[in-house]
ZALUMVEX-208682 format. One record per residue: chain; residue number from 1; residue in one letter; x, y, z of N, C-alpha, C, O in turn. Coordinates in steps of 0.001 Angstrom, whole numbers, m for minus. Layout:
N
<atom kette="A" nr="NUM" rest="A" n_X="X" n_Y="Y" n_Z="Z" ca_X="X" ca_Y="Y" ca_Z="Z" c_X="X" c_Y="Y" c_Z="Z" o_X="X" o_Y="Y" o_Z="Z"/>
...
REM end
This chain:
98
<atom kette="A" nr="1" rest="X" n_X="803" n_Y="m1214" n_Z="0" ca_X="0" ca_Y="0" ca_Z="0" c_X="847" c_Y="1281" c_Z="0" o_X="545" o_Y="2072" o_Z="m894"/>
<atom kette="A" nr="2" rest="X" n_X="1766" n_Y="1618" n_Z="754" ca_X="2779" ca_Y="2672" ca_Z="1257" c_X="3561" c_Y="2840" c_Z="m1028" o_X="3859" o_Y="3853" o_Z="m1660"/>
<atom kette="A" nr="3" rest="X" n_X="3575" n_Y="1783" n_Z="m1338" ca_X="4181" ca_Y="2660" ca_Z="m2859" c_X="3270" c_Y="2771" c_Z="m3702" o_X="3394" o_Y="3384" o_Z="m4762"/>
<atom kette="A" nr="4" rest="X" n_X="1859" n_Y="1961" n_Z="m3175" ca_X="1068" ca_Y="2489" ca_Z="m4680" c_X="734" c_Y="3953" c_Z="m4038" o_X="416" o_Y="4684" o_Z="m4976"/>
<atom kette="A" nr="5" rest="X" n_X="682" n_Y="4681" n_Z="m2773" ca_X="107" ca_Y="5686" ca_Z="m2351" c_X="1372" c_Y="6580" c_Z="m2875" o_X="1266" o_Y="7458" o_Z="m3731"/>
<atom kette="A" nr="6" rest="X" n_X="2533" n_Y="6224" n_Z="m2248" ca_X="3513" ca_Y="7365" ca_Z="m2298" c_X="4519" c_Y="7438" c_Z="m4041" o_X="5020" o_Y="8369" o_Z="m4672"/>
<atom kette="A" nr="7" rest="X" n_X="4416" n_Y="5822" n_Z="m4288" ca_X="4916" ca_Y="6210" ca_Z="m5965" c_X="4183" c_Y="6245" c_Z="m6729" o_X="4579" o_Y="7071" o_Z="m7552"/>
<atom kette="A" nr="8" rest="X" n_X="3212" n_Y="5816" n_Z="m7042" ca_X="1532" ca_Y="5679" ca_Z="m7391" c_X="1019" c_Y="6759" c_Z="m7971" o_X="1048" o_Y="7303" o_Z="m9075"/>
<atom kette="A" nr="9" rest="X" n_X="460" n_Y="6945" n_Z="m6750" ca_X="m599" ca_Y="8402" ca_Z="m6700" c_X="549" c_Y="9622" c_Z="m6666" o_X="747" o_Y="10376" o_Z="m7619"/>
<atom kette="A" nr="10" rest="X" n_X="1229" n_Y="9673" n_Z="m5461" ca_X="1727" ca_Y="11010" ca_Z="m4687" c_X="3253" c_Y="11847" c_Z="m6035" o_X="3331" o_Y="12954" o_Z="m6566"/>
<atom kette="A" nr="11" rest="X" n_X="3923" n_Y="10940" n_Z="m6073" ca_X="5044" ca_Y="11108" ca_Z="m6766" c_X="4594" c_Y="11354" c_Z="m8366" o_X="5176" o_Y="12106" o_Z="m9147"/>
<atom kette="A" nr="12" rest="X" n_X="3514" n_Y="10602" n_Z="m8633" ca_X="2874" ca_Y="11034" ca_Z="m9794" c_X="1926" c_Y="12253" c_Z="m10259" o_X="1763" o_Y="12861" o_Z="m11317"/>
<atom kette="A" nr="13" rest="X" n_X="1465" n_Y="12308" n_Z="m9160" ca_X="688" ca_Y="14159" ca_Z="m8846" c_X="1516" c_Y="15051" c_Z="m8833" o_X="1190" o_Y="16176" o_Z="m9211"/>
<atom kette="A" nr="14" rest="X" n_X="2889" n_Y="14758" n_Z="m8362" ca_X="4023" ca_Y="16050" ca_Z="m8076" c_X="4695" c_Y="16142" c_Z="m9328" o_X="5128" o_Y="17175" o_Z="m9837"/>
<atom kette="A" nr="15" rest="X" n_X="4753" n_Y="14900" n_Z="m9820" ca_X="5709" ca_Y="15511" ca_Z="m10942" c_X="5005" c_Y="16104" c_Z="m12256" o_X="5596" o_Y="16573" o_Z="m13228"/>
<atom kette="A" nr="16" rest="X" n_X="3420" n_Y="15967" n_Z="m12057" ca_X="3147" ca_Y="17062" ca_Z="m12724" c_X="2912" c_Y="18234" c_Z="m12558" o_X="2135" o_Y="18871" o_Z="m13269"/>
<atom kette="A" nr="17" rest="X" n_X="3846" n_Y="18919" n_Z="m11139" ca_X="3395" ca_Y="19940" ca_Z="m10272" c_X="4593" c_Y="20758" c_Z="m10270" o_X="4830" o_Y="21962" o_Z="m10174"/>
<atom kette="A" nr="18" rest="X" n_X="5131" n_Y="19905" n_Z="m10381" ca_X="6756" ca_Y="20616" ca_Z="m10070" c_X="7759" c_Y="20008" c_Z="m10620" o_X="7544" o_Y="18841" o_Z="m10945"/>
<atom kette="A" nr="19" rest="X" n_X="9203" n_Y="20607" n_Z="m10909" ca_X="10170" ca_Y="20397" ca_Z="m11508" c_X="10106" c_Y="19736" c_Z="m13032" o_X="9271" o_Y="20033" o_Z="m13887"/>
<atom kette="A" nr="20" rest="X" n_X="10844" n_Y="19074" n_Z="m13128" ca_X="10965" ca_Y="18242" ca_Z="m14813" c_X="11782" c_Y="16963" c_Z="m14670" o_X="12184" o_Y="16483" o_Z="m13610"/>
<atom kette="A" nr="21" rest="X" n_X="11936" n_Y="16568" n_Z="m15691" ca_X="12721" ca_Y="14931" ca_Z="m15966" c_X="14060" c_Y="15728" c_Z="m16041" o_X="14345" o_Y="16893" o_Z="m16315"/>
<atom kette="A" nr="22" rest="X" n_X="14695" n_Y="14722" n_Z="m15718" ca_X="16398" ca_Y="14594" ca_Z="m15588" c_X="17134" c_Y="13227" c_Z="m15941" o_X="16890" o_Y="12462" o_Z="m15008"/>
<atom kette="A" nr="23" rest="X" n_X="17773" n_Y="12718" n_Z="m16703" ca_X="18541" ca_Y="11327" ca_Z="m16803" c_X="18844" c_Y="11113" c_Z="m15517" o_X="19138" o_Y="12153" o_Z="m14927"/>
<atom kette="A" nr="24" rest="X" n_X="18878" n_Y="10170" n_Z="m14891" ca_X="19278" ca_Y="9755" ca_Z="m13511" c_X="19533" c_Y="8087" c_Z="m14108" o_X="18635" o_Y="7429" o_Z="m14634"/>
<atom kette="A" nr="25" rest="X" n_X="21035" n_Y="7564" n_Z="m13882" ca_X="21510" ca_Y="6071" ca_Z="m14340" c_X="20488" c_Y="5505" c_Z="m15130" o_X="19802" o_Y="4554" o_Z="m14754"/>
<atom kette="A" nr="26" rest="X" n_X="20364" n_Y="6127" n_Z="m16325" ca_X="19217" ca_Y="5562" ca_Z="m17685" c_X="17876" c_Y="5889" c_Z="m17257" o_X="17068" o_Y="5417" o_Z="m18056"/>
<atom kette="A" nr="27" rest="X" n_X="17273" n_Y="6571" n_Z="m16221" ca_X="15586" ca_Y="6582" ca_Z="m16361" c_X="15647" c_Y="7654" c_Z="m15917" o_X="16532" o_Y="8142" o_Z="m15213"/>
<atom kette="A" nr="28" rest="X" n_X="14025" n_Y="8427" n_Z="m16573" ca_X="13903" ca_Y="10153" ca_Z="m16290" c_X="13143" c_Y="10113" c_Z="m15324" o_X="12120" o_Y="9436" o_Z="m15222"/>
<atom kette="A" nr="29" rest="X" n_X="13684" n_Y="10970" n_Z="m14418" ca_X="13170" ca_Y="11151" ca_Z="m13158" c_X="13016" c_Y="12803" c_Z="m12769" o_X="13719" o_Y="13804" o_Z="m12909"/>
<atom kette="A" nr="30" rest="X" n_X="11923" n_Y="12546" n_Z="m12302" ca_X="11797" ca_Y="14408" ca_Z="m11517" c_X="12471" c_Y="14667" c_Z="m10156" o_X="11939" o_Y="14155" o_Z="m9171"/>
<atom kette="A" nr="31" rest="X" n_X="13633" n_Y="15438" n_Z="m9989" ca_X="14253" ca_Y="15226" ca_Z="m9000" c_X="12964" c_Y="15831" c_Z="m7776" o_X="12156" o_Y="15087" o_Z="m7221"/>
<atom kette="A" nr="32" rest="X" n_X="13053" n_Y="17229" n_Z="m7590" ca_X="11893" ca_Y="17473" ca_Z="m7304" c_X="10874" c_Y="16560" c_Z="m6194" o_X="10842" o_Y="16428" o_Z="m4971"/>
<atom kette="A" nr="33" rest="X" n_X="9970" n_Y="15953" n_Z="m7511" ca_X="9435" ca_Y="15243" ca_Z="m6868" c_X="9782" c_Y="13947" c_Z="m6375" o_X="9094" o_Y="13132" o_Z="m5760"/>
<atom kette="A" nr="34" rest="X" n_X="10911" n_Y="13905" n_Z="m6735" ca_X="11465" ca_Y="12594" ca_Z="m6059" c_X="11575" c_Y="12529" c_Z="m4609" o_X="11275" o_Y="11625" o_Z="m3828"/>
<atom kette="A" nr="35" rest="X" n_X="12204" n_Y="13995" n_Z="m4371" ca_X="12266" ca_Y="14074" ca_Z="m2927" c_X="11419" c_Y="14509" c_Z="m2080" o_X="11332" o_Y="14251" o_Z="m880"/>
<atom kette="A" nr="36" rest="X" n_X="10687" n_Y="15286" n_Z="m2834" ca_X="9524" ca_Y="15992" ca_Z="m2105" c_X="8359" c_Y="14489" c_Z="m1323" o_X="7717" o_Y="14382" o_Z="m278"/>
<atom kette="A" nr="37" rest="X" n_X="8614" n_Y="13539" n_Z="m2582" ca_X="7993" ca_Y="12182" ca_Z="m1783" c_X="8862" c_Y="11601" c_Z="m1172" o_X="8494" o_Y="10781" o_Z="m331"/>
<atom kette="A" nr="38" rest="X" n_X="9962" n_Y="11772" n_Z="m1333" ca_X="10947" ca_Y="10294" ca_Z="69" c_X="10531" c_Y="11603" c_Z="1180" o_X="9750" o_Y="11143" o_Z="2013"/>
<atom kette="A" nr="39" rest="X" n_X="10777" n_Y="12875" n_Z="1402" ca_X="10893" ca_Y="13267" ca_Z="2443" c_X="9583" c_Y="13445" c_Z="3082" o_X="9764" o_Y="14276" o_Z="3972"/>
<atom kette="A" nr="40" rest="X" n_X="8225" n_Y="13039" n_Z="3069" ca_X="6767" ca_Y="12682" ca_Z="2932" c_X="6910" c_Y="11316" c_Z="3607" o_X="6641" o_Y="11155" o_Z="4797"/>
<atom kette="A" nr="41" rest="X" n_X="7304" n_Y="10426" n_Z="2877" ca_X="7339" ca_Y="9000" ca_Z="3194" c_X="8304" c_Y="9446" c_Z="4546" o_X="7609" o_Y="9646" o_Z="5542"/>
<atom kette="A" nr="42" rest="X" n_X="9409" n_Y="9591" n_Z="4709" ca_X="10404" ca_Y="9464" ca_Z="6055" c_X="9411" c_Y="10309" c_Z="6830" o_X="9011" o_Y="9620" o_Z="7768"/>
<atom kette="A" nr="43" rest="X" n_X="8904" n_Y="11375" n_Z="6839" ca_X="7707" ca_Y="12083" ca_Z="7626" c_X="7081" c_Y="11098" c_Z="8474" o_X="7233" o_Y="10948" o_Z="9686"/>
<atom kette="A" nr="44" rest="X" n_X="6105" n_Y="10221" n_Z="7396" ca_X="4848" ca_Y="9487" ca_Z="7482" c_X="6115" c_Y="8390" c_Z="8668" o_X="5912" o_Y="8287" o_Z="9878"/>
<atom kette="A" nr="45" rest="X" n_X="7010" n_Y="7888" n_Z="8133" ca_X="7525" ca_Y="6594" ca_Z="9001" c_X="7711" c_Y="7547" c_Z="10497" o_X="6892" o_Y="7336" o_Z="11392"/>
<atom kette="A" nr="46" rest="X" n_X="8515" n_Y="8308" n_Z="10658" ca_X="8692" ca_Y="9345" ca_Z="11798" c_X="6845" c_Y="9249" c_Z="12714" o_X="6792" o_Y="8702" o_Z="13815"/>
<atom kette="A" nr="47" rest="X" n_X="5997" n_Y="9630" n_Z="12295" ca_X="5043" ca_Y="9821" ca_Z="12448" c_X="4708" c_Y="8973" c_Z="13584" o_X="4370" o_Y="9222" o_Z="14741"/>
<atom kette="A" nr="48" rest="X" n_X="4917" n_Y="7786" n_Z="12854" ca_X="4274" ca_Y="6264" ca_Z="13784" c_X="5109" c_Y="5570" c_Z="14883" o_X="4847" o_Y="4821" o_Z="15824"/>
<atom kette="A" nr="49" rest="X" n_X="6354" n_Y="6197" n_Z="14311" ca_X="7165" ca_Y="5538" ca_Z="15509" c_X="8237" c_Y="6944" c_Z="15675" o_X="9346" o_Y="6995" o_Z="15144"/>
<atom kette="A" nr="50" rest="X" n_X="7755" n_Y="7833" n_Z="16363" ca_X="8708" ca_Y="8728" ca_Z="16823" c_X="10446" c_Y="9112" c_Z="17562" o_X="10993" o_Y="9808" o_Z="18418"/>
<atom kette="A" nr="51" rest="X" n_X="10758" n_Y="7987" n_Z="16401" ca_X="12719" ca_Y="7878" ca_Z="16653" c_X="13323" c_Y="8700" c_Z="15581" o_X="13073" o_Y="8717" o_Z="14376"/>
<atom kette="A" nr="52" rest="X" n_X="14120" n_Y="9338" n_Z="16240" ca_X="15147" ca_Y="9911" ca_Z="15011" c_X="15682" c_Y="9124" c_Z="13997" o_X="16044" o_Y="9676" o_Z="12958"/>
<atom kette="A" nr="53" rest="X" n_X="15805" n_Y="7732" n_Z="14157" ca_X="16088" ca_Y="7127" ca_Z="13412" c_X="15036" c_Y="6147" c_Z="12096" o_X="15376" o_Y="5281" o_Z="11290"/>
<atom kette="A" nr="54" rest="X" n_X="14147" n_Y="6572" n_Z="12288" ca_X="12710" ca_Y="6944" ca_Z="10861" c_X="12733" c_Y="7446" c_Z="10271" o_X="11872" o_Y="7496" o_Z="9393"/>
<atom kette="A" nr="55" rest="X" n_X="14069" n_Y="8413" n_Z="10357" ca_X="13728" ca_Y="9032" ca_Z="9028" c_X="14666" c_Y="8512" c_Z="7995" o_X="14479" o_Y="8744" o_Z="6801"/>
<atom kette="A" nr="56" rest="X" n_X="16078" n_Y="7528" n_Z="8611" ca_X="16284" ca_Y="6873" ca_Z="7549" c_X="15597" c_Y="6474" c_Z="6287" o_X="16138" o_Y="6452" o_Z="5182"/>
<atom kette="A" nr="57" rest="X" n_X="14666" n_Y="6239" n_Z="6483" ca_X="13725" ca_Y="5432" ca_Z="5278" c_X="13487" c_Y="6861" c_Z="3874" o_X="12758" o_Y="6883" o_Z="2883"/>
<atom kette="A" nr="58" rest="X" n_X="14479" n_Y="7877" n_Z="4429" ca_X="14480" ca_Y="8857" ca_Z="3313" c_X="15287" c_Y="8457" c_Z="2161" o_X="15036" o_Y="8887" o_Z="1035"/>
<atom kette="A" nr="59" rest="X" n_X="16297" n_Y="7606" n_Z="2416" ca_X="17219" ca_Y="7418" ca_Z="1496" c_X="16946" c_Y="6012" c_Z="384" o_X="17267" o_Y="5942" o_Z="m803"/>
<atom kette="A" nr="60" rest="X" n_X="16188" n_Y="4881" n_Z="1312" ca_X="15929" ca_Y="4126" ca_Z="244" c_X="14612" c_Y="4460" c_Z="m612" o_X="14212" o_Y="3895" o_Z="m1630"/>
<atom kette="A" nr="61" rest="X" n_X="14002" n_Y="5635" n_Z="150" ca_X="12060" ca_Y="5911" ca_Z="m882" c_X="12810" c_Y="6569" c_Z="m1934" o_X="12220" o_Y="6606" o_Z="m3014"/>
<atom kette="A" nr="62" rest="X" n_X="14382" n_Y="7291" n_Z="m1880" ca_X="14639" ca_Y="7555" ca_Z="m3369" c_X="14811" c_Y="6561" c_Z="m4147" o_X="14409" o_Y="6724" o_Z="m5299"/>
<atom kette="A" nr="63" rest="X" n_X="15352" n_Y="5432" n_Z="m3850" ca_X="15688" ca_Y="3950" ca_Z="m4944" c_X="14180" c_Y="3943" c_Z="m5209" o_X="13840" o_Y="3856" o_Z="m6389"/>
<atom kette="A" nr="64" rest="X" n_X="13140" n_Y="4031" n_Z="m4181" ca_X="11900" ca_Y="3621" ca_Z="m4918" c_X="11361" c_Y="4167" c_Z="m5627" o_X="10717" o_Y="3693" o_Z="m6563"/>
<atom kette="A" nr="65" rest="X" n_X="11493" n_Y="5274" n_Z="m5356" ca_X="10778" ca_Y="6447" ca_Z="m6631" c_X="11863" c_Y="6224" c_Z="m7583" o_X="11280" o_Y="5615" o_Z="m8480"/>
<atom kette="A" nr="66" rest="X" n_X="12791" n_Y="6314" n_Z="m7854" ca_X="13786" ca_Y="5826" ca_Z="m8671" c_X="13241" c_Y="4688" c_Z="m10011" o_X="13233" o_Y="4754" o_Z="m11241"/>
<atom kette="A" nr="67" rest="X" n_X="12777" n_Y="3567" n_Z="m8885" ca_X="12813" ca_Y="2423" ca_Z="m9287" c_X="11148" c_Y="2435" c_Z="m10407" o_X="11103" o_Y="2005" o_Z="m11559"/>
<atom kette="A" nr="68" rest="X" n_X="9766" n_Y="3149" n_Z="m9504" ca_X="9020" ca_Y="3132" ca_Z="m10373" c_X="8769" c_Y="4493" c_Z="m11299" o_X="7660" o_Y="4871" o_Z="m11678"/>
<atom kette="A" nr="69" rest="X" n_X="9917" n_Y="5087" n_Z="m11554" ca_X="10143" ca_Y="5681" ca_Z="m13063" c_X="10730" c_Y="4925" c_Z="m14044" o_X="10158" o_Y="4938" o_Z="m15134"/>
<atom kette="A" nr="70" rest="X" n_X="12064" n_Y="4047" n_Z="m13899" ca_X="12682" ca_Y="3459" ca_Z="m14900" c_X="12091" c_Y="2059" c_Z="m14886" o_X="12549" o_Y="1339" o_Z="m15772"/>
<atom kette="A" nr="71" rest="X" n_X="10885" n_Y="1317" n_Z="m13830" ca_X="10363" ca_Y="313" ca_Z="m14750" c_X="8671" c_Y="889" c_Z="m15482" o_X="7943" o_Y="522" o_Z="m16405"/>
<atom kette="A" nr="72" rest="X" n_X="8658" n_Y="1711" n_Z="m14679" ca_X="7005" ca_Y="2209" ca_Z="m15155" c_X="5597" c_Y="1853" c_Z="m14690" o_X="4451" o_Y="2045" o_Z="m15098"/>
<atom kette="A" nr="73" rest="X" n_X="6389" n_Y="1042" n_Z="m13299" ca_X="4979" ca_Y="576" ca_Z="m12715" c_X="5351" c_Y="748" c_Z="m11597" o_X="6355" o_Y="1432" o_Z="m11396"/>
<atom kette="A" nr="74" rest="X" n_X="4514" n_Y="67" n_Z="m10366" ca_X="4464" ca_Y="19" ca_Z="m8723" c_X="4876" c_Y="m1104" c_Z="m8370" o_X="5320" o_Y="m1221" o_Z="m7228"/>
<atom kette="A" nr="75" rest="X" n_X="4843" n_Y="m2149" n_Z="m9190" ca_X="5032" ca_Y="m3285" ca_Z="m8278" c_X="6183" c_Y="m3546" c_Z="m8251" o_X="6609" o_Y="m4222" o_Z="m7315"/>
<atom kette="A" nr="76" rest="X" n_X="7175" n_Y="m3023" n_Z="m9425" ca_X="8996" ca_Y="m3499" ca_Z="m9034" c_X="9063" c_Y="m2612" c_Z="m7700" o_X="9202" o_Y="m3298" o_Z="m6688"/>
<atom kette="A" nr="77" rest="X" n_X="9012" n_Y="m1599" n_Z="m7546" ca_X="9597" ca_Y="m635" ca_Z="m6082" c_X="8735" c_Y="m1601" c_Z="m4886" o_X="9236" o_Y="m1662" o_Z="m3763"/>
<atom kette="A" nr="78" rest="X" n_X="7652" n_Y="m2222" n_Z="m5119" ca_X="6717" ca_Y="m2425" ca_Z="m3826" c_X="7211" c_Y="m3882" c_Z="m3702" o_X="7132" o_Y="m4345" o_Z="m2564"/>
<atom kette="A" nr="79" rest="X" n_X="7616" n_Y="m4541" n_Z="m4485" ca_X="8111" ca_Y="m6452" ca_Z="m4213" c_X="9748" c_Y="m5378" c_Z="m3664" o_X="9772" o_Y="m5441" o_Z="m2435"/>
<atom kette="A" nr="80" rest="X" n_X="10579" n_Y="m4793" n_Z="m4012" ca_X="11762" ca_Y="m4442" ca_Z="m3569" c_X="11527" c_Y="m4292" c_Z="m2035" o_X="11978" o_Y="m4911" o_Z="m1071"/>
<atom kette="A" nr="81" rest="X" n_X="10473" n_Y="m3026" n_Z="m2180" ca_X="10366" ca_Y="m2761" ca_Z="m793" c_X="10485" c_Y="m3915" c_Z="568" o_X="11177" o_Y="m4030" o_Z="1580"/>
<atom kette="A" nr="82" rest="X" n_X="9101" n_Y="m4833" n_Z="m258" ca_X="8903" ca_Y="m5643" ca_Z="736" c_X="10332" c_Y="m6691" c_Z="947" o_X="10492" o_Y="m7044" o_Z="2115"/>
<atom kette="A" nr="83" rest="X" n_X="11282" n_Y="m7170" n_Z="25" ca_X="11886" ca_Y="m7920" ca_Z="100" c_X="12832" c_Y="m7278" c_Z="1646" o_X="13131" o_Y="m7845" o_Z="2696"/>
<atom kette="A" nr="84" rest="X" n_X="13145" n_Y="m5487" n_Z="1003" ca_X="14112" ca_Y="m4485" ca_Z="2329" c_X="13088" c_Y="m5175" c_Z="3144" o_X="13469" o_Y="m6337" o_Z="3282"/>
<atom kette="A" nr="85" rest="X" n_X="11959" n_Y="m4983" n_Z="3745" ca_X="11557" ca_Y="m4889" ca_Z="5009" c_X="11774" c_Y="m6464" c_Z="5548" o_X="12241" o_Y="m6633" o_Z="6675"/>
<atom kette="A" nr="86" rest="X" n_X="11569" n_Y="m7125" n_Z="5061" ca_X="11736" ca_Y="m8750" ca_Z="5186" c_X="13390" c_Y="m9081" c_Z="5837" o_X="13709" o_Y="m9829" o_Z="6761"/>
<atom kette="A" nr="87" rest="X" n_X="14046" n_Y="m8413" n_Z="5164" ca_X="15492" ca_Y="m8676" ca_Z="5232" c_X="16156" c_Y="m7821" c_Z="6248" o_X="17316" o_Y="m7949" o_Z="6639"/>
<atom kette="A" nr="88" rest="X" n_X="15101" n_Y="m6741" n_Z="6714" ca_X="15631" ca_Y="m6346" ca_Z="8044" c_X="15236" c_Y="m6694" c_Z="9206" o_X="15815" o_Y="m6536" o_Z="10280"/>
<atom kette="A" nr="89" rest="X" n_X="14159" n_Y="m7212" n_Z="8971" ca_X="13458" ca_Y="m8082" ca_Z="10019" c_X="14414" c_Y="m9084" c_Z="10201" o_X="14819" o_Y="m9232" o_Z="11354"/>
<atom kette="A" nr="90" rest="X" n_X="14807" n_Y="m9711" n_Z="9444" ca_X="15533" ca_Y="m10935" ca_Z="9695" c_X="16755" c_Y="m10338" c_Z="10140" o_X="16924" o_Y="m10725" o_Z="11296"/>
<atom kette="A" nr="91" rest="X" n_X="17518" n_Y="m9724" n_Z="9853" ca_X="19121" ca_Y="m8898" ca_Z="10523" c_X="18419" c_Y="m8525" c_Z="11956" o_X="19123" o_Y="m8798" o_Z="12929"/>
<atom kette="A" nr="92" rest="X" n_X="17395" n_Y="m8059" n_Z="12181" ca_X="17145" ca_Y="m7530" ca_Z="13540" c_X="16803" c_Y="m8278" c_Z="15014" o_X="16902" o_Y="m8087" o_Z="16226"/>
<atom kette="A" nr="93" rest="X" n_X="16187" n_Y="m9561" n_Z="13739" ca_X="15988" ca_Y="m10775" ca_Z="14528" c_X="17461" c_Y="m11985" c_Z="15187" o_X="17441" o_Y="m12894" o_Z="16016"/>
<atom kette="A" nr="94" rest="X" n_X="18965" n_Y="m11200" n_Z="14032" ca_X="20034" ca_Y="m12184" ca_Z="14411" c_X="20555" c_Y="m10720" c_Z="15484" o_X="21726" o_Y="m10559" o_Z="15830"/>
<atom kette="A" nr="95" rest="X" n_X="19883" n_Y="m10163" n_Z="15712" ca_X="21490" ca_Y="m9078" ca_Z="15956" c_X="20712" c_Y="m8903" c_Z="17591" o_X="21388" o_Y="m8411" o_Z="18495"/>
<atom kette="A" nr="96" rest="X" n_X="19116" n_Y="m9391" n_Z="17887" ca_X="18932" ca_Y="m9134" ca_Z="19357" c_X="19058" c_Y="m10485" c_Z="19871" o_X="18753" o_Y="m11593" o_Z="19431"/>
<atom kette="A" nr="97" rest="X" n_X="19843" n_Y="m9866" n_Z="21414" ca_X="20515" ca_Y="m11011" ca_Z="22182" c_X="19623" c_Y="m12297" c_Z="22477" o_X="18397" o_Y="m12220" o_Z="22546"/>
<atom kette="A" nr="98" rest="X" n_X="20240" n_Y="m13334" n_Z="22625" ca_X="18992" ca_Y="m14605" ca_Z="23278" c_X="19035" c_Y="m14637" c_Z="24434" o_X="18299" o_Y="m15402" o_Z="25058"/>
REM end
């Protein structure tokens, strides 16, 4: 839900709002709105769990917005996503003590 809303809808409303395409490693991207949605998304994560460290999630929503400009849909950034969240679950699950 979190990329059809934020690369989907949100990132797709902005970039007809603001800025323009730019080559970014082979796909045109609106910088702009690229960030204007990761820094939205790190907001929204901040939001729910109030750690300074939520807002990390600014740096990979750029791979995602990234990701659904140069394939052209939602579901490569949203299977990525989920694979990150899966795979930190599991690092978080080896790294607390028994």
């Amino acid at each position: 839900p979190e990329e059809v809303f934020y690369r989907g809808y949100l990132q797709t409303r902005l970039d007809a709002l603001v800025g323009h395409d730019r080559a970014l490693f082979g796909a045109r991207v609106n910088l702009k709105s690229l960030t204007l949605t990761s820094l939205l998304f790190a907001l929204a994560h901040l939001a729910t769990v109030p750690h300074p460290a939520r807002l990390a999630v600014f740096f990979p929503s750029l791979l995602f917005g990234w990701m659904r400009r140069a394939y052209h849909n939602t579901l490569t950034p949203a299977i990525f996503h989920a694979l990150c969240n899966v795979l930190a679950q599991l690092l978080w699950g080896l790294y607390l003590p028994r």
